[in-house]
GULUM-516471 format. One record per residue (C-alpha): residue number from 1; z negated, y negated, x negated. Coordinates in steps of 0.05 Angstrom, whole numbers, plus 32768, in hexadecimal, padded with zeros to 4 digits. Example, Ala and Ser with C-alpha at 12.3 -4.5 7.8 and 13.67 -1.06 7.14 Angstrom:
2
<r><nr>1</nr><w>7F64</w><v>805A</v><u>7F0A</u></r>
<r><nr>2</nr><w>7F71</w><v>8015</v><u>7EEF</u></r>
//
This chain:
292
<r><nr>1</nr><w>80C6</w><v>7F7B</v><u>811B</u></r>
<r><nr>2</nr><w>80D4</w><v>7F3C</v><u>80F7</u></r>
<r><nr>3</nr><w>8109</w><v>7F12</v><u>8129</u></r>
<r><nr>4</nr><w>8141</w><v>7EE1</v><u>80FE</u></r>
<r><nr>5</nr><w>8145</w><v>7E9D</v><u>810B</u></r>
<r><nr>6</nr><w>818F</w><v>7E82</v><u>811B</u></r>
<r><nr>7</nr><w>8194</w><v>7E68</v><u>80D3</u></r>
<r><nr>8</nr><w>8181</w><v>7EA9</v><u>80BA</u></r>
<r><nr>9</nr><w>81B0</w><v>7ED7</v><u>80E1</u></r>
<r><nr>10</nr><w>81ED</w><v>7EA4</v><u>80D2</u></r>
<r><nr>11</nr><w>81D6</w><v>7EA3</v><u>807C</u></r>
<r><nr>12</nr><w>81D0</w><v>7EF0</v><u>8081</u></r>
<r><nr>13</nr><w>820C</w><v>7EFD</v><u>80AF</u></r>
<r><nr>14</nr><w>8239</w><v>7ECE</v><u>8076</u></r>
<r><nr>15</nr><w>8215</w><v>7EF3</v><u>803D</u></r>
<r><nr>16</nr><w>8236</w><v>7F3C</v><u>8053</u></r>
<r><nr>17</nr><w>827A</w><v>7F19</v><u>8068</u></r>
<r><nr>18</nr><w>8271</w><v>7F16</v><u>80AB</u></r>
<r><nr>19</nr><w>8295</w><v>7ED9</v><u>80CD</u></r>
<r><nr>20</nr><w>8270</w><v>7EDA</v><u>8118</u></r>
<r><nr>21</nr><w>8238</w><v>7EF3</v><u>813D</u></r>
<r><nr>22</nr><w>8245</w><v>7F1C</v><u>8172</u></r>
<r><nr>23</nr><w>822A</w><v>7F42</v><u>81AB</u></r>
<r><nr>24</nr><w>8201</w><v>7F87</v><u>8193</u></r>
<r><nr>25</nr><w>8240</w><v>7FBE</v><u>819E</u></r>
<r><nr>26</nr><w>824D</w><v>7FF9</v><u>817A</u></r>
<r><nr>27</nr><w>828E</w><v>7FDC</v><u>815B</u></r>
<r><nr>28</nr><w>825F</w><v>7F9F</v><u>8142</u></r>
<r><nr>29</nr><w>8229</w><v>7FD6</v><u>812D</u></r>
<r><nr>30</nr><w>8263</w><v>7FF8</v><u>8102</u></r>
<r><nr>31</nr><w>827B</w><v>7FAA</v><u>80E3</u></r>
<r><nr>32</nr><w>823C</w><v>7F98</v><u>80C8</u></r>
<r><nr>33</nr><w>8226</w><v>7FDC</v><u>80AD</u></r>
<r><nr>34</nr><w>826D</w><v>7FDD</v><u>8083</u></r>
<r><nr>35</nr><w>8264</w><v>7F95</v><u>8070</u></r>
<r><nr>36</nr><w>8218</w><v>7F9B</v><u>8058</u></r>
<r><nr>37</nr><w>822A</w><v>7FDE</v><u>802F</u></r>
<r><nr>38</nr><w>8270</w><v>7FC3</v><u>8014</u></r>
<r><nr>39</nr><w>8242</w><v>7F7C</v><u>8003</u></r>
<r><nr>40</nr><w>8203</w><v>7F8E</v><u>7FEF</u></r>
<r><nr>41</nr><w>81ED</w><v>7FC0</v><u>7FBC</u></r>
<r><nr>42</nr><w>81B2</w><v>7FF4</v><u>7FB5</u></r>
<r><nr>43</nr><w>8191</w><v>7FDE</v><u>7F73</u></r>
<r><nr>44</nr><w>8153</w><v>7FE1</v><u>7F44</u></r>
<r><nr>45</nr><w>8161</w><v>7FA2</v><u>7F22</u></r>
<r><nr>46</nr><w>812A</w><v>7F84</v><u>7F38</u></r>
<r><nr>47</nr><w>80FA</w><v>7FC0</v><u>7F21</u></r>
<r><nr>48</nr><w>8117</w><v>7FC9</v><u>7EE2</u></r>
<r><nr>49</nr><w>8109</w><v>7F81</v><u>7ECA</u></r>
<r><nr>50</nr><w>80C1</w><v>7F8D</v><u>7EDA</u></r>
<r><nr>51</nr><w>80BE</w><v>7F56</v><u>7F1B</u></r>
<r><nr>52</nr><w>80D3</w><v>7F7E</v><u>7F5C</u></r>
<r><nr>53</nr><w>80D7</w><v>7F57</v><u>7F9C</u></r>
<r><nr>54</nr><w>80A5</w><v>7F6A</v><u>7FDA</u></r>
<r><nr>55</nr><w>80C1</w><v>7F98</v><u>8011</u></r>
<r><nr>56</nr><w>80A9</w><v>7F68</v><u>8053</u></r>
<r><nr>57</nr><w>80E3</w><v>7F5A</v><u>8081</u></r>
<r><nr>58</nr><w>80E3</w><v>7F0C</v><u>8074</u></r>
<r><nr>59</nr><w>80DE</w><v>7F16</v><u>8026</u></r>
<r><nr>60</nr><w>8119</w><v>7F4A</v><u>802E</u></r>
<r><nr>61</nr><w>813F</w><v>7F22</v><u>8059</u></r>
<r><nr>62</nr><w>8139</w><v>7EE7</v><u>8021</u></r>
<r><nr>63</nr><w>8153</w><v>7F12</v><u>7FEA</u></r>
<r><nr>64</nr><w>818D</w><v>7F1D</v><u>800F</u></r>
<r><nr>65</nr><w>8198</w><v>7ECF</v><u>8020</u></r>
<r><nr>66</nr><w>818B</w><v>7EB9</v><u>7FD6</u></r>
<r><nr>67</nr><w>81C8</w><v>7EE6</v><u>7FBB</u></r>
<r><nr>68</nr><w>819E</w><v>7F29</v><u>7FAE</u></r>
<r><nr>69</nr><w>8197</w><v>7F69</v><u>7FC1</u></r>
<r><nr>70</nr><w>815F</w><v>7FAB</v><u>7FAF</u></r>
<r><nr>71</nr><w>8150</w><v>7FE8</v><u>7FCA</u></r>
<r><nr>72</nr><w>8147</w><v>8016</v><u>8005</u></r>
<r><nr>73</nr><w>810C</w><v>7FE8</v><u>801E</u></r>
<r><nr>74</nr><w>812C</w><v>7FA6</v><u>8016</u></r>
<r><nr>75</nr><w>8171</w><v>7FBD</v><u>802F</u></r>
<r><nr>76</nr><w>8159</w><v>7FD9</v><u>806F</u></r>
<r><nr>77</nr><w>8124</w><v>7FB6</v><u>8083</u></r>
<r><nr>78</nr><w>8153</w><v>7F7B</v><u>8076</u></r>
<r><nr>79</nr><w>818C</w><v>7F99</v><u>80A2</u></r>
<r><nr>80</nr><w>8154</w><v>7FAF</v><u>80D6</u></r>
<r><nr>81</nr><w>813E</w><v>7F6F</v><u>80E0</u></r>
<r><nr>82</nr><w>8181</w><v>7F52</v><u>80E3</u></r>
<r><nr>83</nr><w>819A</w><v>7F88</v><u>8121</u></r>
<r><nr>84</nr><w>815C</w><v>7F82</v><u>8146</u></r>
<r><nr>85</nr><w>8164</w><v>7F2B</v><u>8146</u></r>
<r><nr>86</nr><w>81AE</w><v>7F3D</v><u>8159</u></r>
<r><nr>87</nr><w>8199</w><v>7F6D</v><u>8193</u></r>
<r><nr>88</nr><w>819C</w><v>7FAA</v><u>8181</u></r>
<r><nr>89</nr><w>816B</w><v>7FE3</v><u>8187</u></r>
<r><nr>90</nr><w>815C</w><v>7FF4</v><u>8141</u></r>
<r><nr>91</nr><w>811E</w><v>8023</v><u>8130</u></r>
<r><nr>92</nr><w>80F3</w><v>802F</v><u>80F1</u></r>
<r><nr>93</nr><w>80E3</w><v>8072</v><u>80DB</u></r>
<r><nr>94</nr><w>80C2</w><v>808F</v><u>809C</u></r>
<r><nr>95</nr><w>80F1</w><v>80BC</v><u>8076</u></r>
<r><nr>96</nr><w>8103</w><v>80E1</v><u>8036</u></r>
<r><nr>97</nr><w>8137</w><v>80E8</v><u>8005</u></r>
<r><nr>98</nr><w>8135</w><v>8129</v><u>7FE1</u></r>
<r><nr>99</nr><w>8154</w><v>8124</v><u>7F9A</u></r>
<r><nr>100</nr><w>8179</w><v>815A</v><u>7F71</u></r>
<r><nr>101</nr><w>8151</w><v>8192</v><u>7F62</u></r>
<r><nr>102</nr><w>811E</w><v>817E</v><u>7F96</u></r>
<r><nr>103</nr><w>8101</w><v>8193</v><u>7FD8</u></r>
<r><nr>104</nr><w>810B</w><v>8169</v><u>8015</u></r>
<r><nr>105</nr><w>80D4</w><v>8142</v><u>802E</u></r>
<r><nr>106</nr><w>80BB</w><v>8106</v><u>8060</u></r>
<r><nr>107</nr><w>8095</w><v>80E8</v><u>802C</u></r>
<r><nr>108</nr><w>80A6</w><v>8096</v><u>8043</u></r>
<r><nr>109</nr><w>80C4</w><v>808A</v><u>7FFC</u></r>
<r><nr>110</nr><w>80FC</w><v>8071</v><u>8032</u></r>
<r><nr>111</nr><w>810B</w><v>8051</v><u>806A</u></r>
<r><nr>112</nr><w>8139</w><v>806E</v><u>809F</u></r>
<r><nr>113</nr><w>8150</w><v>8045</v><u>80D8</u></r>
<r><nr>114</nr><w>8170</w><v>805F</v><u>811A</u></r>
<r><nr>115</nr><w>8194</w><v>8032</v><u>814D</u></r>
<r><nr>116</nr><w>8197</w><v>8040</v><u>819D</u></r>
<r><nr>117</nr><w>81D4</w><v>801F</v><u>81C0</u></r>
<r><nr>118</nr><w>81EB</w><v>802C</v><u>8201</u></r>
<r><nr>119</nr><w>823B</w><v>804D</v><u>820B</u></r>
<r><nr>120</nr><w>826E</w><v>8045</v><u>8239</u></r>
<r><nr>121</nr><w>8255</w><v>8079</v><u>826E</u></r>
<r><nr>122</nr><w>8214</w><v>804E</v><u>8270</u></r>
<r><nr>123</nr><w>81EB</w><v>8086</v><u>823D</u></r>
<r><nr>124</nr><w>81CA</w><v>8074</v><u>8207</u></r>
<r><nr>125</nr><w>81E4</w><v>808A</v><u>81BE</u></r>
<r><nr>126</nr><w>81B9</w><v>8094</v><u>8183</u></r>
<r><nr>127</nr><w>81DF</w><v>807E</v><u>813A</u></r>
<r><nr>128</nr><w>81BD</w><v>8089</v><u>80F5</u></r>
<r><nr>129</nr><w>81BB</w><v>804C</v><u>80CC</u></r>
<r><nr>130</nr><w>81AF</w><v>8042</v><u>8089</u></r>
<r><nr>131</nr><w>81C5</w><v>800B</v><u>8057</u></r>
<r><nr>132</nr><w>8196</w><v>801E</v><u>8026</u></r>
<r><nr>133</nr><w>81A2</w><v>8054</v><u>8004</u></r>
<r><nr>134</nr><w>81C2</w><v>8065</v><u>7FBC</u></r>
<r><nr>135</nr><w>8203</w><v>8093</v><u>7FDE</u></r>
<r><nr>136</nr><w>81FD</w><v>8063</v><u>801F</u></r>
<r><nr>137</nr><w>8225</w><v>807C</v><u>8057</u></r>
<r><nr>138</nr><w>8257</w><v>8040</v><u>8064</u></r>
<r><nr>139</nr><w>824E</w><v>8042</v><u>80A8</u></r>
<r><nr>140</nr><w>821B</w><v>805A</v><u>80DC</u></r>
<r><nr>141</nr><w>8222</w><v>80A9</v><u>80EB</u></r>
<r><nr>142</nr><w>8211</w><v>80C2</v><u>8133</u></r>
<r><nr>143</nr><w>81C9</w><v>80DC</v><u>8139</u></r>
<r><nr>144</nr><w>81E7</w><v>8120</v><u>814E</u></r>
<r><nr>145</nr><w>81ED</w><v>8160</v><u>8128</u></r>
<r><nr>146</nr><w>8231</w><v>8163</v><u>8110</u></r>
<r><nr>147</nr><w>8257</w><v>8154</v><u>80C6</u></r>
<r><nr>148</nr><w>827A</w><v>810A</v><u>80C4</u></r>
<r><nr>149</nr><w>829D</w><v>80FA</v><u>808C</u></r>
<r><nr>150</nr><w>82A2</w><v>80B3</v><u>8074</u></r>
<r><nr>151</nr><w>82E3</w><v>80A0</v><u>803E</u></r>
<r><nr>152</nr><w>82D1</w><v>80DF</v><u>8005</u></r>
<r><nr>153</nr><w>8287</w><v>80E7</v><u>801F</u></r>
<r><nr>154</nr><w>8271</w><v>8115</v><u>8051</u></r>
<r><nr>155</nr><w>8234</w><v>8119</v><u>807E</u></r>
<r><nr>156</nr><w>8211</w><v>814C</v><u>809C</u></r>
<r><nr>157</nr><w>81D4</w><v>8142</v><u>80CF</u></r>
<r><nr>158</nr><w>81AD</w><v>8176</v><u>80E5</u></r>
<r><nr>159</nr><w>8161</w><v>8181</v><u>80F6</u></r>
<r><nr>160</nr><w>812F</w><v>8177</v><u>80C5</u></r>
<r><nr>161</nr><w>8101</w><v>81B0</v><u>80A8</u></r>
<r><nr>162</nr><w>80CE</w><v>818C</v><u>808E</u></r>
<r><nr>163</nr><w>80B6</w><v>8160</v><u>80D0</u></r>
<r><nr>164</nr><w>80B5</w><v>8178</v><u>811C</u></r>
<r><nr>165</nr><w>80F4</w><v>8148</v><u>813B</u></r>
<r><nr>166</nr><w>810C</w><v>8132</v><u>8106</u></r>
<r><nr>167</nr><w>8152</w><v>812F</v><u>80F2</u></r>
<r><nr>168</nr><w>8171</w><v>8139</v><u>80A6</u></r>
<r><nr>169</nr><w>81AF</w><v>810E</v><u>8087</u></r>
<r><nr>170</nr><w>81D7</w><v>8144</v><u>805B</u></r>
<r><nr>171</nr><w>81F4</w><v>811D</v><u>801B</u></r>
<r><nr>172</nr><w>8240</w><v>813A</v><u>7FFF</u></r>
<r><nr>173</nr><w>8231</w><v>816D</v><u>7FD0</u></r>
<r><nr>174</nr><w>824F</w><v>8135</v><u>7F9F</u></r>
<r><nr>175</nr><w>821D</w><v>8107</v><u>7FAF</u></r>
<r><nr>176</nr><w>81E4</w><v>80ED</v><u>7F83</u></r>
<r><nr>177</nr><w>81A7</w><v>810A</v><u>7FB4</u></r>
<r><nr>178</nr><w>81AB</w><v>8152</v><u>7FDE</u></r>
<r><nr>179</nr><w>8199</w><v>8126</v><u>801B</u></r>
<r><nr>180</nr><w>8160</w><v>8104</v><u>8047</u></r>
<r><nr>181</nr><w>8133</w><v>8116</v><u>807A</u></r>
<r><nr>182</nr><w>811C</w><v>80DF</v><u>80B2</u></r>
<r><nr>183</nr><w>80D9</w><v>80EB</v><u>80DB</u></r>
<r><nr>184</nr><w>80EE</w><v>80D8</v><u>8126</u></r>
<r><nr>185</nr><w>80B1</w><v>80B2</v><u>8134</u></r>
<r><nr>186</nr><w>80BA</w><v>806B</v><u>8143</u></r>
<r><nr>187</nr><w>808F</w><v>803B</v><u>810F</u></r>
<r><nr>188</nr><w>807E</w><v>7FF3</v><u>8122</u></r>
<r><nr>189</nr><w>8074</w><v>7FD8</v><u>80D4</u></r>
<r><nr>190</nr><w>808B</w><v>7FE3</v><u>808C</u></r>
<r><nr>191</nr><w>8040</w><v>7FED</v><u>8079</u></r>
<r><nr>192</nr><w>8040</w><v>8033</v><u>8073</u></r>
<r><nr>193</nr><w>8079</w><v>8026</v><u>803A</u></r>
<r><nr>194</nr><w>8056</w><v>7FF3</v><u>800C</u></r>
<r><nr>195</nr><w>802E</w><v>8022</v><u>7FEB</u></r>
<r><nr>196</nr><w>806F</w><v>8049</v><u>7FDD</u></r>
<r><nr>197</nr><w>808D</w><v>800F</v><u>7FC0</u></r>
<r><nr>198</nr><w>8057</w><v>7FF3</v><u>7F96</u></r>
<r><nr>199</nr><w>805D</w><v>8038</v><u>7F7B</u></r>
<r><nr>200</nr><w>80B0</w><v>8037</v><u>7F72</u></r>
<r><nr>201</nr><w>80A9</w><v>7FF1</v><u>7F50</u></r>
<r><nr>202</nr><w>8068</w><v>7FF6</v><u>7F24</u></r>
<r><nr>203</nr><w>8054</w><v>803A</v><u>7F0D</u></r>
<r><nr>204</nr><w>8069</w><v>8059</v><u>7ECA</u></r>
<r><nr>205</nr><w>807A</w><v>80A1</v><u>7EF2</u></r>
<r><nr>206</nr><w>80AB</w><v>807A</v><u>7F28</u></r>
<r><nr>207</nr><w>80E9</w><v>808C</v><u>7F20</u></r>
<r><nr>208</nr><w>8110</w><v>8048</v><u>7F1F</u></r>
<r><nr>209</nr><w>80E3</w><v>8023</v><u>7EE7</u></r>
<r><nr>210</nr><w>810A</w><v>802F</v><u>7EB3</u></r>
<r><nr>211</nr><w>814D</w><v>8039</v><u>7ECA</u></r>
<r><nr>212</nr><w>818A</w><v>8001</v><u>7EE0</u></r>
<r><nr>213</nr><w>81A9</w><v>801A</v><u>7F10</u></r>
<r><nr>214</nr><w>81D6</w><v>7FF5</v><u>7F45</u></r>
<r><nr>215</nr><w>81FA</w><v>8023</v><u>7F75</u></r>
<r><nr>216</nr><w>8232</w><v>8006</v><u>7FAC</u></r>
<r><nr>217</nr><w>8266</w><v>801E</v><u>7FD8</u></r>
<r><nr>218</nr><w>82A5</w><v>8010</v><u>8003</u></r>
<r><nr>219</nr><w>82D0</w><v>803D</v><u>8034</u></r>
<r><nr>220</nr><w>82F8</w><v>805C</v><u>8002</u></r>
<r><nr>221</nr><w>82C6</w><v>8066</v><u>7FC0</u></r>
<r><nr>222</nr><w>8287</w><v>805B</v><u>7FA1</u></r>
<r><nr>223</nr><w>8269</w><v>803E</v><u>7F67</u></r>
<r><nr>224</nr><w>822E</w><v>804A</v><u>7F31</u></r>
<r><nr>225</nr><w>821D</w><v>801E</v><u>7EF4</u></r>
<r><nr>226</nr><w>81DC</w><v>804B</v><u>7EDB</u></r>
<r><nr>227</nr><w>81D5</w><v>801D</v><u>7E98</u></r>
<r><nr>228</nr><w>8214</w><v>801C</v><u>7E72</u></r>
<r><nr>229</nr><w>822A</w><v>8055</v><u>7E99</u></r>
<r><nr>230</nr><w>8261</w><v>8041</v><u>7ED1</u></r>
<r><nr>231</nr><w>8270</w><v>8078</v><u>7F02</u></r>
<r><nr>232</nr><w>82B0</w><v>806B</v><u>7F37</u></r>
<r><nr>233</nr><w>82BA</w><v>80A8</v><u>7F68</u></r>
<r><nr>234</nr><w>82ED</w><v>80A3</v><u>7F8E</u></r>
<r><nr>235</nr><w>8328</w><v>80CF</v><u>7FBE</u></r>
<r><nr>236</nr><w>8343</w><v>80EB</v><u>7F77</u></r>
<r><nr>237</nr><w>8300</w><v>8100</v><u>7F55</u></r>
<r><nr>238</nr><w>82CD</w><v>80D9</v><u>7F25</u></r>
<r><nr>239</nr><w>82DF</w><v>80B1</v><u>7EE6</u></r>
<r><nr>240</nr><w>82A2</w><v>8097</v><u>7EBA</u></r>
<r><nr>241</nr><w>82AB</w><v>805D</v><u>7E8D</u></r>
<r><nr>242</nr><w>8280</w><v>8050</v><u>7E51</u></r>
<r><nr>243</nr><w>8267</w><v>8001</v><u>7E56</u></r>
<r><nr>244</nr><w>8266</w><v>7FE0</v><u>7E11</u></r>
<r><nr>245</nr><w>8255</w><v>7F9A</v><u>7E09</u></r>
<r><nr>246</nr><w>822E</w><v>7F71</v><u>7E32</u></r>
<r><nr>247</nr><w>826A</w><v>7F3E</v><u>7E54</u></r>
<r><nr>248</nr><w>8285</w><v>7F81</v><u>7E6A</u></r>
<r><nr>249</nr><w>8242</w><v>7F95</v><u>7E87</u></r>
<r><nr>250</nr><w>823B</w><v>7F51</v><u>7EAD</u></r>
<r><nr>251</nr><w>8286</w><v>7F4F</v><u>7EC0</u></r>
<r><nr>252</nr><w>8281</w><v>7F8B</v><u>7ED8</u></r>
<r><nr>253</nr><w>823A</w><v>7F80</v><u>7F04</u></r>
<r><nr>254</nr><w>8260</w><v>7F3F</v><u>7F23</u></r>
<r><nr>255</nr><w>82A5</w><v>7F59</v><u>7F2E</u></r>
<r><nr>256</nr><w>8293</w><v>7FAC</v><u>7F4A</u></r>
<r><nr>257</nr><w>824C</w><v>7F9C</v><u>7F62</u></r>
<r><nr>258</nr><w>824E</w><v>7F53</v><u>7F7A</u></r>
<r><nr>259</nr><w>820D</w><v>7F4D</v><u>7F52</u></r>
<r><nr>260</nr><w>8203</w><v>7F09</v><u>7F28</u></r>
<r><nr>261</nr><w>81BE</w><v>7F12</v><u>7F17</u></r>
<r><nr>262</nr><w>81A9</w><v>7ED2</v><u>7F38</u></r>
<r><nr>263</nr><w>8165</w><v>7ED8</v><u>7F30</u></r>
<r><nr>264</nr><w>8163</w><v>7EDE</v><u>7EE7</u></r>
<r><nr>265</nr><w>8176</w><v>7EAF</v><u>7EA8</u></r>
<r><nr>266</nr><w>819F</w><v>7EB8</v><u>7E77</u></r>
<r><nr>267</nr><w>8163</w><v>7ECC</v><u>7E46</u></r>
<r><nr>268</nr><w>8157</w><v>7F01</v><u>7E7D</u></r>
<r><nr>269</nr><w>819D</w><v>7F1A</v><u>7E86</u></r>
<r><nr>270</nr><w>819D</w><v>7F1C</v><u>7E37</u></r>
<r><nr>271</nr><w>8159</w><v>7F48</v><u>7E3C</u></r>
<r><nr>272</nr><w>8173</w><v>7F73</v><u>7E6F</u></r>
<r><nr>273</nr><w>81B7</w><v>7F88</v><u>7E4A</u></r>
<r><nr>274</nr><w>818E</w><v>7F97</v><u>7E0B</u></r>
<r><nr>275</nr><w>815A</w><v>7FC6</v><u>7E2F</u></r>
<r><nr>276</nr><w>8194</w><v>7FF0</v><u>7E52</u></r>
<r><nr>277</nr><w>81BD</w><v>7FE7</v><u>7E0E</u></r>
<r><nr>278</nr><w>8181</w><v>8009</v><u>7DF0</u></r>
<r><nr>279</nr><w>8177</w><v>803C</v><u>7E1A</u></r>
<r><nr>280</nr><w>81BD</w><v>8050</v><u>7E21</u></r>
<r><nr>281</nr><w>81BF</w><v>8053</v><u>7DCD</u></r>
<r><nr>282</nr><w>8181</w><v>8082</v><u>7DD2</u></r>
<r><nr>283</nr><w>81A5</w><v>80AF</v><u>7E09</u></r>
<r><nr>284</nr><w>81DD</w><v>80BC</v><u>7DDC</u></r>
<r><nr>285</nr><w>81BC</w><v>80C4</v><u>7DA2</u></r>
<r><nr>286</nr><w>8193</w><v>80FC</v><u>7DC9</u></r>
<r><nr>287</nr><w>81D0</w><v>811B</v><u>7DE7</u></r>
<r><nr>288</nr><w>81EA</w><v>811E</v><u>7DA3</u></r>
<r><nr>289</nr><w>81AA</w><v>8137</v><u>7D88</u></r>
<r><nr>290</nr><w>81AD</w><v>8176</v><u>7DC4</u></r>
<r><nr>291</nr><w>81F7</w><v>8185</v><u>7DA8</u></r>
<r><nr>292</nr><w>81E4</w><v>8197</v><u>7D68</u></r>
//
């Protein structure tokens, strides 16, 4: 695994919010999963523009250092890289997220990680990790079978059906995926995932080609901007809110999401907003096409 230079783990460290470097606890562990999920969102920017950014570690951990952010890939192979130059145990392991309506499956569409840290009474303790996913837990949840629940979210792991060892991650019945399934095998690479992502980011059938979306999420609610769609849930329910002009739409990605669009102009900004303008005037005009 790729191993930060001091530089690098002081940029990325200041990036999520996180004043000092400290030794590799469990109460540290906690701190920087809260700070990368409350910092950084899970995006398809990137792969909606039509120029996504490679998955490597040192790539990944660039994005986050330049002001950016992406996906599943990016986000944990960024955050891997950054526990395992801090000290900590972290492992790679191919995994699956099972959408609505789906089956669950190991398919390495994802990356699960899985951190080992020794407790009190000198054991060890296993903790699920993952920053990079749409619903992200906010902080790590004990590899253990059991239900945690985290601000409105709850958790449920359990074993896996679909691969021998393996564990599942149970999303909230309110969540935006039924849940994930992580293969228990220890990886050494990301190359087993490239081909996954070249398909995510460049074939007409992926899933995330066409759409904006930028999910994020704190310890008491979550948030969704699907094109000009925002969704907020929170301890009282969900309230949507219809986006309507572009300064709204880039107020709105800078003030909720902490995303400036750093890599892109003002010509591309302008580009952006007028593909998700026009897709968002064709879903309506379909929805009110299905009404009649």
């Amino acid at each position: 695994m790729y191993h930060m230079t001091k530089e690098e783990i002081k940029a990325y460290l200041r990036r999520i919010g996180i004043v000092e470097q400290q030794a590799p606890t469990k109460e540290y562990l906690f701190a920087l999963h809260q700070a990368h999920v409350r910092t950084l969102t899970w995006q398809t920017i990137d792969i909606f523009a039509g120029k996504p950014a490679a998955i490597g570690f040192k790539e990944s951990i660039q994005l986050i250092l330049n002001s950016r952010s992406g996906y599943c890939f990016h986000l944990n192979g960024a955050f891997s890289a950054l526990l395992h130059s801090l000290g900590y145990q972290v492992n790679l392991h191919r995994a699956g997220v099972q959408p609505l309506g789906a089956e669950p499956r190991v398919n390495s569409f994802h990356l699960g990680l899985s951190v080992n840290l020794v407790n009190d009474k000198e054991g060890e303790d296993r903790w699920i990790v993952d920053v990079g996913l749409g619903d992200m837990p906010y902080e790590p949840v004990p590899l253990q079978h059991g239900l945690y629940k985290q601000g409105h979210l709850s958790y449920k792991v359990m074993e896996s059906s679909v691969v021998t060892n393996g564990w599942r991650l149970e999303h909230d019945p309110l969540a935006s995926f039924v849940g994930v399934d992580i293969d228990a095998a220890v990886i050494g690479s990301l190359e087993s995932f490239k081909p996954k992502h070249d398909y995510y980011s460049r074939s007409p059938e992926s899933p995330w080609i066409n759409i904006f979306l930028v999910r994020q999420r704190d310890a008491g609610e979550s948030n969704e901007l699907r094109g000009c769609i925002w969704s907020r849930r929170h301890k009282d329910g969900l309230t949507k809110i219809e986006v309507g002009s572009k300064t709204q739409w880039l107020d709105l990605l800078g003030d909720v999401f902490k995303e400036h669009l750093v890599n892109y102009s003002s010509l591309e900004r302008d580009e952006l907003w007028k593909r998700v303008e026009s897709a968002h005037t064709e879903w309506k005009a379909s929805k009110l096409g299905a009404g009649k």
